[in-house]
C-alpha positions in Angstrom: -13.7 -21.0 -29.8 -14.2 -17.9 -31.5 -11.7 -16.4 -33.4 -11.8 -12.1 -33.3 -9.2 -11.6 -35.9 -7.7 -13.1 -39.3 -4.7 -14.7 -40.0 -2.0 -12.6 -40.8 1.3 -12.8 -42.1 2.6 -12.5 -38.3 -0.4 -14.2 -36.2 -3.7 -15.6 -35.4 -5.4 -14.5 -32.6 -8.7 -16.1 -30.8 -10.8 -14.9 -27.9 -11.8 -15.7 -25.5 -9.1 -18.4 -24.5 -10.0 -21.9 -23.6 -9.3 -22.4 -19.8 -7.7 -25.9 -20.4 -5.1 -24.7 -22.8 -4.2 -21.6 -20.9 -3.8 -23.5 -17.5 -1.7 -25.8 -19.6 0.5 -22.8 -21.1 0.4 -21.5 -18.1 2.4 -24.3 -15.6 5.1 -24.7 -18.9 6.0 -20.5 -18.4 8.9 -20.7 -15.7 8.1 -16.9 -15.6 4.5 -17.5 -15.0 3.0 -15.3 -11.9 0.1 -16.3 -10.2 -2.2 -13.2 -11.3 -1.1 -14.2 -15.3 -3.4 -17.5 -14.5 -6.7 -18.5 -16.1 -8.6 -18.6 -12.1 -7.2 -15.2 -11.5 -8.6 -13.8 -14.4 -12.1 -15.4 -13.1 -11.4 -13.9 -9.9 -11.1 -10.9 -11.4 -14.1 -11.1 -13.5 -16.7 -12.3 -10.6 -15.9 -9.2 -8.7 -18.3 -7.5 -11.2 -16.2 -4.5 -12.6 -14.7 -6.6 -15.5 -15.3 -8.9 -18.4 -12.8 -11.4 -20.2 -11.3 -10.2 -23.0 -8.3 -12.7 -23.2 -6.3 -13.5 -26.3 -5.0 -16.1 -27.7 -2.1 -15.8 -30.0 -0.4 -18.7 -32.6 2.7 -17.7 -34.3 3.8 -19.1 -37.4 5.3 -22.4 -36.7 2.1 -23.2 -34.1 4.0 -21.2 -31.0 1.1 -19.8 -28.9 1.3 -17.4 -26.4 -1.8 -16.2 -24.1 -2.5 -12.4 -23.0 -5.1 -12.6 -19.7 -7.0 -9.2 -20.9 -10.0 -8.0 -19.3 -12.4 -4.9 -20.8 -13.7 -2.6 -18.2 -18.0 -3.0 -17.5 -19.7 0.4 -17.7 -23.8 0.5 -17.3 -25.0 0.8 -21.0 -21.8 0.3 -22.5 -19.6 2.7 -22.5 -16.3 3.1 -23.9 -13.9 -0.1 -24.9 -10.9 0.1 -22.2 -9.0 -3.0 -21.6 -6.7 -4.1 -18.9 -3.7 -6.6 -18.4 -4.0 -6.2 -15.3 -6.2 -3.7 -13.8 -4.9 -1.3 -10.8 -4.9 -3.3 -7.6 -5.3 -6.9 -9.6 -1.5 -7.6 -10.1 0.6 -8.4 -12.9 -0.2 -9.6 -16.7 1.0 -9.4 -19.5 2.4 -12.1 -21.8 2.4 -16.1 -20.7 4.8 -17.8 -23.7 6.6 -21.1 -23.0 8.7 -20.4 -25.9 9.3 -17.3 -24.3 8.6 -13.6 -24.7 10.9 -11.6 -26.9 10.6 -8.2 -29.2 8.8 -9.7 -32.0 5.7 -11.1 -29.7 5.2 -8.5 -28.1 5.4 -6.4 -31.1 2.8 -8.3 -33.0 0.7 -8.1 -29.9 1.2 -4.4 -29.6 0.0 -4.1 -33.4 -3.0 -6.3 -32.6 -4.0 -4.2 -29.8 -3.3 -1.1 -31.2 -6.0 -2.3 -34.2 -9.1 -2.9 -31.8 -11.8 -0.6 -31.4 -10.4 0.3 -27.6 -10.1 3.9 -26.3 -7.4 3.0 -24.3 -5.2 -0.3 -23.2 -3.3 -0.8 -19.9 -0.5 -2.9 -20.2 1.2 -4.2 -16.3 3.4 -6.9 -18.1 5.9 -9.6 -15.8 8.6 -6.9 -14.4 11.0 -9.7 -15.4 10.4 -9.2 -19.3 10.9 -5.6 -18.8 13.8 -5.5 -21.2 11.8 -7.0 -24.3 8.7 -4.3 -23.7 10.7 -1.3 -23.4 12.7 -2.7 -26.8 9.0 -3.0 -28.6 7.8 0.1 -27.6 10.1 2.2 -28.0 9.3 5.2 -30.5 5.4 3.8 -30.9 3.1 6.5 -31.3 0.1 6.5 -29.1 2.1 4.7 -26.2 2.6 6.3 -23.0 4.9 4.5 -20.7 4.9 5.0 -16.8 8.1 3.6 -14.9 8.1 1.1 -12.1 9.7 -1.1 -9.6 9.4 -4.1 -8.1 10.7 -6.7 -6.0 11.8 -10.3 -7.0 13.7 -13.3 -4.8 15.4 -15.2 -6.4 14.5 -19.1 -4.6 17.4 -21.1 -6.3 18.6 -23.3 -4.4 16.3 -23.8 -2.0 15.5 -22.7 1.6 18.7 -23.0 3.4 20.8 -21.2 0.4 18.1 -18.3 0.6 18.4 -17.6 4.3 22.3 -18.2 4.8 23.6 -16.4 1.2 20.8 -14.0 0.5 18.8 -13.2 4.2 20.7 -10.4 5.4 22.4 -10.8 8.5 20.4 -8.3 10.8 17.3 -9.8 9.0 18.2 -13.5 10.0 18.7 -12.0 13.7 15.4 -10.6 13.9 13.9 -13.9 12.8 15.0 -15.3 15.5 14.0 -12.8 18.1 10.5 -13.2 16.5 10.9 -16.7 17.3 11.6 -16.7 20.5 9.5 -13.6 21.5 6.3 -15.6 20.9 5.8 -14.7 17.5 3.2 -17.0 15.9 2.7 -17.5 12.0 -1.2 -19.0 11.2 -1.8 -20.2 7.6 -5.4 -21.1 6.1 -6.1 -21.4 2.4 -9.8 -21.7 3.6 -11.1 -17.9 3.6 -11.5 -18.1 7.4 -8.3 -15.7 7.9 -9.8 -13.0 5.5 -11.8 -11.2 8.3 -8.8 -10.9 10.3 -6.6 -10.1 7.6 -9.1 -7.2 6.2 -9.5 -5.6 10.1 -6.1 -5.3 9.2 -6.1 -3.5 6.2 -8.0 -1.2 7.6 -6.3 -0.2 10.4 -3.0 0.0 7.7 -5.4 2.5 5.6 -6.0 4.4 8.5 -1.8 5.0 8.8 -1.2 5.4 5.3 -3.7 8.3 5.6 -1.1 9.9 8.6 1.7 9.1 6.0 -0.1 10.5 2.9 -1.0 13.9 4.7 -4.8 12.6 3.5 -7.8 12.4 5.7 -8.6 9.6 6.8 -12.0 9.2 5.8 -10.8 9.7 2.2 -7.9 6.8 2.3 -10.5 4.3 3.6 -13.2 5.3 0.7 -10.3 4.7 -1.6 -9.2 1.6 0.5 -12.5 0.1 0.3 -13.4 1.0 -3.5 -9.7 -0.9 -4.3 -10.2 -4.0 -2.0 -13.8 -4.4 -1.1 -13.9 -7.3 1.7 -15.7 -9.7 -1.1 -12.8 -9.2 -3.2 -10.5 -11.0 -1.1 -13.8 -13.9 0.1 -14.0 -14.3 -4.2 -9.9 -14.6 -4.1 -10.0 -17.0 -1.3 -12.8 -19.1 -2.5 -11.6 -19.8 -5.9 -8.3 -20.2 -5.8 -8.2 -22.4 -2.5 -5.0 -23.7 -2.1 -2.9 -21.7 -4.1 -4.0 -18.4 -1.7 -2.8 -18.4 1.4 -3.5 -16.1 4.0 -0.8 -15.5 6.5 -1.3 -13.9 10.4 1.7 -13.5 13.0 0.0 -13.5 16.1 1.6 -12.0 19.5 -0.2 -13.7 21.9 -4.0 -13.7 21.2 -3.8 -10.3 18.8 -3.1 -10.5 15.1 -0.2 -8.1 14.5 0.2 -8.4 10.6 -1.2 -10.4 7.7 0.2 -11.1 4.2 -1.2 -12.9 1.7 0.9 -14.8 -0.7 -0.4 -16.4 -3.9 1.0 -19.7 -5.9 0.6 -20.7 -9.6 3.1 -21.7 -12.2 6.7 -22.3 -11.2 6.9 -18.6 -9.0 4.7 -17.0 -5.3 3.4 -13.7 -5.4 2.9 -11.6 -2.3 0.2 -9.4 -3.5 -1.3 -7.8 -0.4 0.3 -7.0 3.1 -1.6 -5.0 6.8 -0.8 -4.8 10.1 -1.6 -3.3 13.4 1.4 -1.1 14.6 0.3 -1.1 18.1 0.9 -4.4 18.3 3.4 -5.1 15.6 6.3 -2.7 17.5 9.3 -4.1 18.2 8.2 -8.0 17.5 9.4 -8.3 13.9 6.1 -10.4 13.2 6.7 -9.3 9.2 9.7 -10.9 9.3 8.5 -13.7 10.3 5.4 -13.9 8.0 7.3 -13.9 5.0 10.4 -15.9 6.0 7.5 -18.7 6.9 5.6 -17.7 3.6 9.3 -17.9 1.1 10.1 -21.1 3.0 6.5 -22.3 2.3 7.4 -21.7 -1.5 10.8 -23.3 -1.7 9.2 -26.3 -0.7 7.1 -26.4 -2.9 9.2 -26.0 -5.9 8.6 -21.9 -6.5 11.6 -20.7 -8.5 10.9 -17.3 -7.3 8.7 -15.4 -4.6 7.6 -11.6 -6.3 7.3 -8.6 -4.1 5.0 -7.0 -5.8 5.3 -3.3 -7.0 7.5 -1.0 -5.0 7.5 2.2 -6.9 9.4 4.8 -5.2 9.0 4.1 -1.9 12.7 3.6 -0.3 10.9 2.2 3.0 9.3 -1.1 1.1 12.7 -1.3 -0.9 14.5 -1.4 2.3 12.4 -4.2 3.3 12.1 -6.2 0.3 15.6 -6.1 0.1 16.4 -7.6 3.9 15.4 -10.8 1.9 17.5 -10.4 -0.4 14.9 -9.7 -3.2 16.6 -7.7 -6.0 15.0 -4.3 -7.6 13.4 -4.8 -10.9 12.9 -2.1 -13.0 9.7 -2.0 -15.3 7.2 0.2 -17.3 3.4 0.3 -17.2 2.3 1.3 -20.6 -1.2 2.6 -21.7 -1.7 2.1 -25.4 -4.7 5.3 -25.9 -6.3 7.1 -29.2 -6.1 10.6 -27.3 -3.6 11.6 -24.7 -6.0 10.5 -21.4 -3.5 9.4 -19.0 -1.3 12.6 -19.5 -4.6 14.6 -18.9 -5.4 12.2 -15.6 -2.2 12.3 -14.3 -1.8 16.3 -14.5 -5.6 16.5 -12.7 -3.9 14.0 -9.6 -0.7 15.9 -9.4 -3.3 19.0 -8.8 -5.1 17.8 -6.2 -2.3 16.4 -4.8 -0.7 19.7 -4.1 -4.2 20.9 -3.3 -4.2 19.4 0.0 -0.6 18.4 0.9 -1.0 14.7 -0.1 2.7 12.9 -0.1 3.3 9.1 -1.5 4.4 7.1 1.5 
């Protein structure tokens, strides 16, 4: 193992971290995600835009705590930007089965803060949003960008979830799926991902109505974010623990979710559908009450939403499940005010040509 900084009178850190270990840290978090594991960060890295960079951190008193970290790949170098996670790869942040509080994520803060990086992107668990926000606050250099997501709570199993936390109309449409035909396919095999990605493409094609953007434009962006290999290299190495979701109505898929496992929680990270077909069936109700009973089964403690940021439409849905708002901060850790500077250049354009978030 190679270790990339000195002890100090707070910590000792080592990079890159031994898969064995982080797995192991990893399954003894009960706020683990799926995207915070070690074969996430691989997936990740094989896409080709991203090297590891992880860190291992010991504490006095041997606590350890992992950061999945990845540094961005530019031809012939390039500037040191790293990412936890990047855009479009999920949550990461801090995995700590001692827990995450102030003073971790303080001494991680410092640590990063000391590296040779131009900039650091910090999209830490929205459930230790509390304990970031305390660190941060009043750090120089530290630019933090608020955020929402969605998180189920899966105590007490299936049952509980649908009768205490489903909401009533929700449960009713369930049940018209049900008996309308509605037909929920799950493969952890890769074979779905062609159908799910015909999808996405079709959804980028609506968000483009939505967004005021032309078309052509939201599927460049579409496909530069979520390349079809992505989702074969997501498939492929995680096997069972992606699963890959279609409600069909009769022989045509009408929506596709996919829903990834790891630790003690289930992540849905990516959702499409065709609303030609998808009208007045209530197949993604269906997907995901198959895909949250799928986790309580199997033990899940929670089943994450995934970001949500303003949109009041995907909190309206989230919430039909019962899923509770979570309110977060993204954070980029930079030497010179770049994300300010980006963000004022997007709002531009924006405006430019009309663009609205859906």
């Amino acid at each position: 193992m190679k270790r990339t900084a000195v002890s100090s009178a707070h910590l000792t850190v080592r990079s890159p971290v031994p898969r064995g270990l982080w797995r192991e840290l990893h399954e003894s978090d009960r706020d683990a995600v799926p995207t915070q594991a070690a074969e996430w960060l691989d997936c990740v890295t094989a896409a080709g835009r991203y090297r590891d960079a992880s860190r291992l951190y010991e504490l006095p008193g041997g606590r350890l705590a992992v950061l999945p970290l990845v540094r961005r790949r530019f031809p012939g170098g390039g500037p040191v930007i790293l990412h936890s996670m990047p855009d479009s790869w999920g949550f990461g942040g801090l995995i700590a089965p001692g827990g995450v509080d102030a003073e971790l994520v303080s001494a991680v803060l410092d640590d990063l803060s000391a590296t040779s990086a131009l900039r650091v992107h910090l999209r830490a668990n929205p459930l230790h949003a509390d304990v970031w926000d305390a660190a941060t606050a009043g750090r120089h250099g530290v630019t933090a960008i608020p955020s929402r997501a969605h998180v189920l709570d899966l105590s007490g199993g299936f049952e509980q979830v649908w009768r205490d936390r489903f909401k009533a109309a929700t449960r009713t449409d369930v049940r018209r799926a049900r008996k309308s035909g509605v037909r929920v396919e799950t493969d952890s095999t890769g074979r779905l991902v062609p159908v799910f990605y015909d999808l996405l493409l079709r959804s980028f094609d609506r968000w483009a109505g939505q967004q005021h953007e032309p078309a052509w434009l939201t599927r460049l962006r579409g496909r530069q974010r979520d390349p079809i290999g992505k989702f074969g290299i997501i498939a492929d190495r995680l096997g069972d623990r992606c699963r890959i979701s279609v409600a069909w109505v009769g022989e045509r898929p009408a929506a596709a979710i996919i829903v990834l496992r790891g630790g003690a929680n289930a992540h849905y990270t990516r959702g499409a559908m065709d609303p030609a077909v998808t009208t007045g069936t209530q197949a993604n109700c269906a997907l995901h009450t198959a895909a949250i009973e799928e986790a309580c089964a199997s033990g899940c403690r929670a089943y994450h939403l995934g970001e949500t940021g303003g949109s009041a439409g995907l909190a309206q849905f989230k919430s039909r499940f019962g899923a509770q708002p979570t309110d977060y901060a993204r954070y980029w850790i930079e030497r010179a005010p770049l994300y300010r500077m980006e963000s004022a250049i997007r709002t531009g354009v924006k405006r430019a040509i009309g663009f609205r978030d859906a």
